[in-house]
Each structure stands twice: as structure tokens, then as C-alpha cells.
C-alpha positions as CSV (number, residue, x, y, z in Angstrom):
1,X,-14.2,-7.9,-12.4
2,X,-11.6,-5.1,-11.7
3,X,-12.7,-2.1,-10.0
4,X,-11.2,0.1,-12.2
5,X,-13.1,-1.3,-15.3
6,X,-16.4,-1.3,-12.7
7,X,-16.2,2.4,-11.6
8,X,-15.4,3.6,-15.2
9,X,-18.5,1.3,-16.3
10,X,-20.6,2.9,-13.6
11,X,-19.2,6.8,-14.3
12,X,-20.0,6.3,-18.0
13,X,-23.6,4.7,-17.5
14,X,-24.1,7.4,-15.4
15,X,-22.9,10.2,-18.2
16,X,-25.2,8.6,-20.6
17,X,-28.1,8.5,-18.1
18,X,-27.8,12.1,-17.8
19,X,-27.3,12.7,-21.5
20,X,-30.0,10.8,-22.8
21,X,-32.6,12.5,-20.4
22,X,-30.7,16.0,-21.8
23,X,-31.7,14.5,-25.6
24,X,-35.1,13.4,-24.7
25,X,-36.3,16.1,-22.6
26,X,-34.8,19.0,-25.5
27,X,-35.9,16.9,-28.4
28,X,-39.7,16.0,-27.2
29,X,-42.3,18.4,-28.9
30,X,-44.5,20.0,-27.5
31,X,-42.8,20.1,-23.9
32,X,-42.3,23.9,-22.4
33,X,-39.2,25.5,-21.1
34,X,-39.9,24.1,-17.1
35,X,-41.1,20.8,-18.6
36,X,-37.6,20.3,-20.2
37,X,-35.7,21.9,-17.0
38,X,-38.0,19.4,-14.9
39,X,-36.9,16.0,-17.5
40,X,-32.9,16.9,-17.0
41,X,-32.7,17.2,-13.5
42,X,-35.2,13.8,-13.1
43,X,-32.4,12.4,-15.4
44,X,-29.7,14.5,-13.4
45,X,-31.4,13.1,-10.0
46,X,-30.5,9.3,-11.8
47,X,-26.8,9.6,-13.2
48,X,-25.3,11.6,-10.4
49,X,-25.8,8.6,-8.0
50,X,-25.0,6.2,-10.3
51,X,-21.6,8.2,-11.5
52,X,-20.6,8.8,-8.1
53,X,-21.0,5.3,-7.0
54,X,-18.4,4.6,-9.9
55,X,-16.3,7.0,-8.3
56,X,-16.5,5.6,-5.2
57,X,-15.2,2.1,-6.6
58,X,-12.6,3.5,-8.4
59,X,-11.1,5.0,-5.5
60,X,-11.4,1.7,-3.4
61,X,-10.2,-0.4,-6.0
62,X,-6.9,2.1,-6.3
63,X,-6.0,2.3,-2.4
64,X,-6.8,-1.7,-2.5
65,X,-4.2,-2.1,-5.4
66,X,-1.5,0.3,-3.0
67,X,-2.2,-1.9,-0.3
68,X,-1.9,-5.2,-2.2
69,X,1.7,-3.6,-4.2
70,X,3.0,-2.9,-0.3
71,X,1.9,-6.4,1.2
72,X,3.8,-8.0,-1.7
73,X,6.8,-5.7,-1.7
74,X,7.2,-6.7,2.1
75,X,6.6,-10.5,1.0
76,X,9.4,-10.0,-1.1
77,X,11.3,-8.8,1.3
78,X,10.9,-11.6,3.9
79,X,11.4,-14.2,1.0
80,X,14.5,-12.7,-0.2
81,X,16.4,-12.7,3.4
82,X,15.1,-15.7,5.0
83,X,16.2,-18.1,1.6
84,X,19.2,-16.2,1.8
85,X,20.3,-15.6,5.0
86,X,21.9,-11.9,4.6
87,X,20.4,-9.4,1.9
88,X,22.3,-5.6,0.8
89,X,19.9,-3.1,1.2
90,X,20.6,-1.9,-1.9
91,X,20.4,-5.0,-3.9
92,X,16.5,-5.0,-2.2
93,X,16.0,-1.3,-3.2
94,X,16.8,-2.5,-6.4
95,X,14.7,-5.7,-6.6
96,X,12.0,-3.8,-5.8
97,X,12.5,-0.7,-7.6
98,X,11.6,1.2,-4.6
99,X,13.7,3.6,-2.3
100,X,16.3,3.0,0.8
101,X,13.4,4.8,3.1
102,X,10.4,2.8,1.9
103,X,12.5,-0.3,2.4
104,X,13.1,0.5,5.8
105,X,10.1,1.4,6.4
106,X,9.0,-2.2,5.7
107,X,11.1,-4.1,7.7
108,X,9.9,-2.0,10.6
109,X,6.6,-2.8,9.5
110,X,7.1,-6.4,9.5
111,X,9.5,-6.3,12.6
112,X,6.4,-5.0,14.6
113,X,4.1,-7.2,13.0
114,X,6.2,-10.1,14.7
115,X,7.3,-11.8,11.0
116,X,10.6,-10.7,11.0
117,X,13.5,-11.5,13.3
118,X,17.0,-11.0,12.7
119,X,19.2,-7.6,12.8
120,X,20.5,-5.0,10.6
121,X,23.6,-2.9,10.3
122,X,22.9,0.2,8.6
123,X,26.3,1.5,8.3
124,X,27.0,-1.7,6.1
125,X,23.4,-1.6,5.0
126,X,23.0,-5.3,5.4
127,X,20.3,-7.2,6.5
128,X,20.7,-10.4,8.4
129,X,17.6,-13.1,8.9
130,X,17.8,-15.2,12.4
131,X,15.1,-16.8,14.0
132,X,14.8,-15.8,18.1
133,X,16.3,-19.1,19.0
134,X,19.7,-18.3,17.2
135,X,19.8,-14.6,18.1
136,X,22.8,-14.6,20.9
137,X,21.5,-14.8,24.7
138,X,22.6,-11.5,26.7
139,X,22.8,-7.8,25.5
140,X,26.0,-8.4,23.3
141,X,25.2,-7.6,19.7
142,X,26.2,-10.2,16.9
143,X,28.1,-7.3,15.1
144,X,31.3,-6.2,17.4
145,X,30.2,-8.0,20.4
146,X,29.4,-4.4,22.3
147,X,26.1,-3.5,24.8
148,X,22.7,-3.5,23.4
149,X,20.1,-1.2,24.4
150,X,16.4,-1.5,23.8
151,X,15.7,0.7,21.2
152,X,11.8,0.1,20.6
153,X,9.0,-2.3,20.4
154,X,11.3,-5.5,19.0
155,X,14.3,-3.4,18.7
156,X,17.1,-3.7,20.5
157,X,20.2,-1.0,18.8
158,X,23.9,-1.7,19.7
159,X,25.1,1.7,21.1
160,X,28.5,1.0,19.8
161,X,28.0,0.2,15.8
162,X,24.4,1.4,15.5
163,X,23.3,-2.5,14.4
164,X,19.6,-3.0,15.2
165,X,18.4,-6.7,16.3
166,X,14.8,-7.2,15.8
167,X,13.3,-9.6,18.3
């Protein structure tokens, strides 16, 4: 069952808990002012648990859901540039109908989880898929041939054209 429909379930049993006591203990005759007082907050002493504990799933279930949307964004991503070799940036903003900053972000992300190797330019805003073994030896980069420079866990940047190699 989804969270969401699971915490809503438990925040509305938990409203009607609360409201039925309300009824009963206001519509009993006979019962005094404290006896009514003392039935709602016995009902109060049920629902609130019960309501916040559908609170509690709802929020889970949401920041499950936002990490679920940004593993399969950055599955997206791997899929699109390893099947095609080379992938604009932009056309992966698109795909993805994210932004330029939350796609970087998730290269970085899977660079220093060790699933992506490969390099990027972002002047040209192209990213380029290469497995380790194809990556040229040395610390020339694949883009204009100048130094590298280690630029970071993975990273090694190009201090000439700015490319990034990801190891």
C-alpha cells in the first residue's frame, strides 16, 4: 500500500477517534461537566497517537519518493551516456525536466559513487562516457591535449579548457 494513502488513513482514523469520543462523551445523559472533559481527552489520549503516527508515514513515504525520483533521474542519466557515448547537457536537462545545476550535481554524485567514468567539457556542455581502460594514459586531457591536474576525489580538470575527466 502507498504511504501516502496509509498516513492519510491513519490521520483520518485518528480524527474520527477523537470525534466520536467528542459525540459520545457530549451526547451521554446524565454525565457532568468533568465527566465529559474526562471522555474527550481519554478519546484525545487515543487519536493523537494514532494521527501522529499517520503523520509520521506520510512524511517517510514523501522523502522516500524524493529519494526514489533522484536515484532514477541519475539512472537516466548513466543510461543515456553510456548507450550513447556523448550526451548535451542540455538535451539531459531536458530529458529530465530538471535544471543544468541539479544535473551536475548528479554526475558528481555518481562520479564519486564510482558508476561513472568518462569526462566533461563544460564550455561545450557535453558529456562524454569512457570506461578507465580507454581514458588516455598520462595527464594529457582528451579535449586539446593540454596538462591535467587533480581536481578532486575522481576528478582530474584540464587547466587549459576547463574539461573534467572523471576516473
Amino acid at each position: 500500500m502507498n504511504s501516502k494513502i496509509l498516513g492519510l488513513i491513519f490521520i483520518v482514523v485518528g480524527v474520527l477517534i477523537f470525534l466520536i469520543g467528542v459525540a459520545v462523551s457530549l451526547s451521554a445523559t446524565g454525565v457532568t461537566t468533568g465527566g465529559a472533559v474526562l471522555g474527550m481527552a481519554l478519546s484525545a489520549l487515543v487519536a493523537v497517537p494514532v494521527a501522529v503516527a499517520g503523520v509520521v508515514v506520510l512524511l517517510r513515504g514523501r522523502a522516500d519518493a524524493g529519494r526514489l525520483a533522484n536515484a532514477a533521474r541519475q539512472r537516466k542519466i548513466l543510461d543515456m551516456v553510456k548507450t550513447r557515448g556523448s550526451v548535451d547537457i542540455g538535451d539531459l536537462v531536458i530529458e529530465l525536466n530538471s535544471s543544468t545545476e541539479q544535473v551536475k550535481s548528479d554526475i558528481y554524485k555518481l562520479v564519486g559513487m564510482g558508476l561513472f567514468t568518462g569526462y566533461v567539457n563544460w564550455d561545450k556542455a557535453m558529456l562524454y562516457s569512457k570506461e578507465a581502460s580507454q581514458m588516455k594514459a598520462g595527464n594529457t586531457c582528451p579535449n586539446c591535449g593540454g596538462d591535467m591536474a587533480l581536481g578532486g576525489k575522481g576528478v582530474i580538470t584540464c587547466k587549459y579548457c576547463g574539461v573534467e575527466v572523471f576516473l
